[in-house]
C-alpha positions in Angstrom: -13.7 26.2 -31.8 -13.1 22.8 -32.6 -15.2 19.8 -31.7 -14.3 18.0 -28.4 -15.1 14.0 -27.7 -16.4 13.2 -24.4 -14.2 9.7 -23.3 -14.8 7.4 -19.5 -11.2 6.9 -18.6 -10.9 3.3 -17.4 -7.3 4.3 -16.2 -5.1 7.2 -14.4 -3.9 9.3 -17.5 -1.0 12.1 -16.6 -2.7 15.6 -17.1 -5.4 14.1 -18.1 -7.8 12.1 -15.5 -8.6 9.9 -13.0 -10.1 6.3 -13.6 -13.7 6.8 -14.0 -13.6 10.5 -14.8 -15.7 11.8 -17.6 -13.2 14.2 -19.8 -13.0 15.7 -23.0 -10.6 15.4 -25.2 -9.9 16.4 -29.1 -11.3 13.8 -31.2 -8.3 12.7 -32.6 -6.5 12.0 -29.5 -9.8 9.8 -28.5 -9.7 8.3 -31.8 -5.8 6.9 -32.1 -4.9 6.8 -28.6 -7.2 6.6 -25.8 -9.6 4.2 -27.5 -7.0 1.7 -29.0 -5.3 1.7 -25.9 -8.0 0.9 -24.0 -7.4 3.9 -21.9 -11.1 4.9 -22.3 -14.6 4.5 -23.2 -16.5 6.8 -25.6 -18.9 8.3 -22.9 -22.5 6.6 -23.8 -25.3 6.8 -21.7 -24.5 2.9 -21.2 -20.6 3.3 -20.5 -21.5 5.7 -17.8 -23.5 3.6 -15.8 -21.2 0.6 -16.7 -18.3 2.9 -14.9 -20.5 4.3 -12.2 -21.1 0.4 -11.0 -17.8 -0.3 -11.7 -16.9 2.6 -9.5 -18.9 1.7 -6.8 -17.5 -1.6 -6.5 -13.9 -0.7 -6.5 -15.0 1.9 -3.5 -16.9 -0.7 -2.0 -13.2 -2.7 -2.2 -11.5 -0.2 -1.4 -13.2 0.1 2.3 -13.6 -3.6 2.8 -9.5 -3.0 2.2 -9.4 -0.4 5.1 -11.6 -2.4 7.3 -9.6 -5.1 7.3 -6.5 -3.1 8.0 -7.8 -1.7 10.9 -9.0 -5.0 12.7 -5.2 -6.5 12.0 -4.3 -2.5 13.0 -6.4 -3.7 16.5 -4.5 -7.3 16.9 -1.5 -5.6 16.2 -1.7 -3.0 19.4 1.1 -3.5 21.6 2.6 -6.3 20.1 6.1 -7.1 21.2 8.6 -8.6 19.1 11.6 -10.0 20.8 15.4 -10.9 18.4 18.1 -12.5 20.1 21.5 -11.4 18.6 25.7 -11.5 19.5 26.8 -7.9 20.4 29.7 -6.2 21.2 31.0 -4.7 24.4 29.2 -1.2 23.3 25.5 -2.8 22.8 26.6 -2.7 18.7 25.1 -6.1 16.6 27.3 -8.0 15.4 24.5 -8.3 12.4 21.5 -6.4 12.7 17.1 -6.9 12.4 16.3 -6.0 9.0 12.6 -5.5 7.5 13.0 -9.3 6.7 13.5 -10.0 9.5 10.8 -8.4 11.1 8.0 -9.3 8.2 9.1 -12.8 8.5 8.7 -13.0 12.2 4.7 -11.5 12.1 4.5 -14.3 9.6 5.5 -16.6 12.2 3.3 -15.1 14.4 0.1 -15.8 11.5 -0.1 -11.6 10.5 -0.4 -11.2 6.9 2.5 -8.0 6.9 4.3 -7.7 3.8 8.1 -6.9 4.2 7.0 -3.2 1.8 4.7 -2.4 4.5 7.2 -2.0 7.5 9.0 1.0 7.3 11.8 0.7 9.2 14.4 3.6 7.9 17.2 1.7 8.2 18.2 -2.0 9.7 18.5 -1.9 14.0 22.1 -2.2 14.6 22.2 -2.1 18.6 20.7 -3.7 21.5 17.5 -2.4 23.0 13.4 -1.3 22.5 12.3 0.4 19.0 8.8 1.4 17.4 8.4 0.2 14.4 5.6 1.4 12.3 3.8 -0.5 9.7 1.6 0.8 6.8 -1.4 -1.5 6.8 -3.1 0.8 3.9 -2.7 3.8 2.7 -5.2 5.4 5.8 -4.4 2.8 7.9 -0.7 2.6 10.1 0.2 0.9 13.3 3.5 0.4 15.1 4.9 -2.1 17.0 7.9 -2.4 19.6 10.9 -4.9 18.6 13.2 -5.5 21.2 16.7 -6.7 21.0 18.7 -8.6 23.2 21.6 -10.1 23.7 22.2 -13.9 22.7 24.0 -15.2 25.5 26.7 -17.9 24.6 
């Protein structure tokens, strides 16, 4: 059987590995790929420790991430946004509330929301109360209520 390399992956490779996970691979594809790419690490006593801090710290990110997504998640419960917009005789917007709309309104309000984290299917195109739900982090979701009404005038 042929010799394997042992390699640190410092980055996702397809079918191969997660960053951080220890693998091995023919020495070959270590040798002209993953190392000049900088897709890896030849696995040393050294380099493993290096990625297991390395590791920890990005975890330790990660849930400083989450935490923070679940206090704005907190500020965030029962929030009420209210649009004013023309409408027809049948409660139909002339216009409608978009994702734009709605990011750039939190921002207004001083909530750090990024127009890809609401997920609104499609723009609100009639008068009245919807939940709208926002992805804080990948763990982490809240929704709010956005209510329309009509502009008088």
């Amino acid at each position: 059987m042929a010799k394997r390399s042992e390699v640190i992956l410092r980055a996702e490779v397809e079918n191969l590995g997660h960053a951080g996970d220890v693998v091995e691979v023919a020495p070959g594809y270590a040798r002209n790929y993953l190392l000049p790419r900088g897709l890896a690490y030849v696995a040393t006593e050294a380099n493993k420790h290096r990625v297991a801090h390395e590791k920890k710290r990005y975890e330790e990110k990660l849930e400083q991430l989450r935490a923070e997504a679940e206090a704005l998640a907190g500020r965030l419960e029962g929030l009420v946004l209210e649009f004013r917009a023309m409408a027809g005789d049948e409660d139909q917007l002339y216009g409608s509330v978009s994702i734009a709309d709605i990011a750039d309104r939190l921002e207004a309000l001083g909530f750090e929301i990024e127009r890809g984290q609401v997920k609104l299917d499609q723009p609100i195109k009639s008068l009245g109360e919807f939940e709208v739900p926002l992805r804080l982090h990948p763990r982490v979701s809240q929704s709010i209520s956005v209510r329309v009404a009509r502009e008088e005038g």
